[in-house]
C-alpha positions, -999 to +999 in steps of 0.1 A: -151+753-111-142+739-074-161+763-043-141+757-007-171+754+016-175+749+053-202+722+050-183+700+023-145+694+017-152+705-019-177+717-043-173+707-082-199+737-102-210+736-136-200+766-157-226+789-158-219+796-197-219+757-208-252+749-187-287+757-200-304+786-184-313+784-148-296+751-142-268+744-123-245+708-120-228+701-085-209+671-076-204+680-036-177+654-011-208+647+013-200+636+049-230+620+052-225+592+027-185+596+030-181+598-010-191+621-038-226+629-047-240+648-083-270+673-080-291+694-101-305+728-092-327+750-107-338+785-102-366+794-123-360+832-140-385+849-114-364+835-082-348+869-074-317+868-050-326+876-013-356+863-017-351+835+003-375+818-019-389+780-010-366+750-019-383+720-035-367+688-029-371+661-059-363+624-051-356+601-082-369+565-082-350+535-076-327+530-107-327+569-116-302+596-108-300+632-103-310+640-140-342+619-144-369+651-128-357+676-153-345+656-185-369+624-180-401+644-164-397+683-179-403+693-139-387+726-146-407+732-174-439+725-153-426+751-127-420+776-153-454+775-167-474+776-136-452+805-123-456+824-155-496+819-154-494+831-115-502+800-100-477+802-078-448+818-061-409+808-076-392+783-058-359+767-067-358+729-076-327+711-061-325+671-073-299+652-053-292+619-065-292+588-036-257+584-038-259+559-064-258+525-036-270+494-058-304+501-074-314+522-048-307+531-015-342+536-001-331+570+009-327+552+043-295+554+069-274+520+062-248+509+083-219+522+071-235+555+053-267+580+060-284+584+026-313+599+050-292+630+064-276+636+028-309+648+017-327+659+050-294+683+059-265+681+035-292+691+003-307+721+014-272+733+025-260+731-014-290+749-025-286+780+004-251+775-012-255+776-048-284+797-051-286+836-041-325+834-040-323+807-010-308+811+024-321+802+063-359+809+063-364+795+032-391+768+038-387+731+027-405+706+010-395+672-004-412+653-033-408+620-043-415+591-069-417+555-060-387+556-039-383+589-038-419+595-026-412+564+002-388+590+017-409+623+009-437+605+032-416+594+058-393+621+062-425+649+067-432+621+095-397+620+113-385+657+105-420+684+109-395+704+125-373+712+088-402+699+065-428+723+057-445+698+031-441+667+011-456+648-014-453+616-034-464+601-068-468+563-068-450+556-038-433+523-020-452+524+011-433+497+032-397+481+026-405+447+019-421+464-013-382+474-023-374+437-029-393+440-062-371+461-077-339+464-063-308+432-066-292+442-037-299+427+000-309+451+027-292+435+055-271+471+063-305+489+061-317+508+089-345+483+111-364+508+133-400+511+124-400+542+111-378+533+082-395+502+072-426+519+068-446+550+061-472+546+085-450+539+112-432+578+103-462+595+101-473+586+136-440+593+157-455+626+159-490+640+169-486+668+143-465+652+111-457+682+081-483+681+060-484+654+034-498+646-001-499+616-026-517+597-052-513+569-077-522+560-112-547+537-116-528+511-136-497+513-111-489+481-098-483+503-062-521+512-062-531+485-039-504+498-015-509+532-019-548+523-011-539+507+024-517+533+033-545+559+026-572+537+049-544+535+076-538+569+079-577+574+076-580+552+107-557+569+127-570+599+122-538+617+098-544+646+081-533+639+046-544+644+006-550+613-018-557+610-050-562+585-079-552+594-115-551+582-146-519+565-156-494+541-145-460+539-129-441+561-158-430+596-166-459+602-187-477+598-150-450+620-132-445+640-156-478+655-152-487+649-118-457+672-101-480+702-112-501+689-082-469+691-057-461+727-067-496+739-061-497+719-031-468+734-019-481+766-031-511+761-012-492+756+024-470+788+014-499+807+014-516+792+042-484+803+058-488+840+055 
């Protein structure tokens, strides 16, 4: 099914009768990136419409797609099940891929194309969009993995004004660290300070969203992830860390987005 919209040239929509339950497929023309990007959404059975429940913004890894939270990492099943045992309020899942430039495109602005503003404006649009249970006050928050949690961080640093929250599991903390992983060059990547790093993001403000992350303890990003908690400690930024069990897998990420719902749970609440 094509949707005319106002905010893209076209929507492509999943059948609701050939999709599992709650899911729904989009492949949206995004200005931002100036080509066609896929997403997943998913409304969990207790997000009513009019609700204007919160919007939870996954971020895949470098490598991954739109796909990998829900069929690699089970995060709607985590939802489900701390919703149904009243941990926390509904909120509806929306999991953009990163455009699918190279390995990964850092979720950064490049030169020619602004993977940053796809997610930051472009993504929560789609989900007021496609969902009835989201619309204007709905709040934000943005979770990531490894690169997906390098943007979660730096975008509660560069954005408190749309982010209400964001965490990350086993994040790239600077973007030297992206060399490791990813074949392309970065020459059309975006220089200023506050997207090579996350420190520099969390400080352009005096009051960044509020912002969570941890790290297995066999992750090879550990040491990182340790500096980047002792910087922010030394300049004094609020912020949560934590070190688990695991390593830099699903079976770690799997399990540790229960901590990103309750935190977001937690700053709902706080909210009221």
């Amino acid at each position: 099914m094509t949707m005319e919209n106002d905010s893209f040239r076209y929507l492509e929509v999943s059948d609701p009768g050939l999709t599992p339950p709650g899911f729904t497929f989009v492949t949206a023309k995004s200005a931002a990136l100036g080509q066609r990007a896929d997403v997943t959404i998913y409304a969990p059975s207790a997000a009513r419409s009019g609700d204007e429940v919160p919007i939870v913004i996954l971020l895949h890894g470098a490598r991954g797609s739109h796909w990998a939270w829900t069929f690699k990492g089970g995060a709607h099943e985590r939802l489900e099940a701390l919703i149904d045992a009243g941990r926390m309020t509904p909120m509806v899942l929306i999991m953009p891929s990163d455009g699918l430039w190279g390995d990964g495109s850092g979720f950064v602005g490049h030169r020619a194309q602004d993977f940053e503003r796809w997610i930051v404006e472009e993504t929560p649009r789609l989900a007021m969009t496609i969902s009835p249970a989201c619309g204007e006050r709905s709040p934000i928050f943005v979770c990531g993995l490894s690169m997906g949690g390098y943007a979660a961080l730096r975008l509660a640093g560069k954005f408190p004004d749309r982010i209400a929250g964001a965490s990350a599991h086993s994040a790239i903390t600077t973007d030297e660290q992206f060399d490791l992983v990813i074949a392309e060059s970065r020459s059309g990547w975006s220089r200023a300070p506050e997207d090579r790093g996350v420190v520099a993001a969390l400080t352009l403000t005096s009051r960044p969203a509020p912002v969570r992350f941890d790290c297995g303890l066999d992750d090879p990003l550990l040491p990182a992830n340790r500096r980047l908690h002792a910087d922010l400690d030394a300049l004094g930024v609020a912020h949560r860390f934590e070190v688990r069990p695991g390593g830099h897998d699903w079976v770690y990420w799997s399990k540790s987005i229960e901590q990103s719902f309750l935190f977001f749970n937690d700053l709902m609440a706080s909210r009221s």
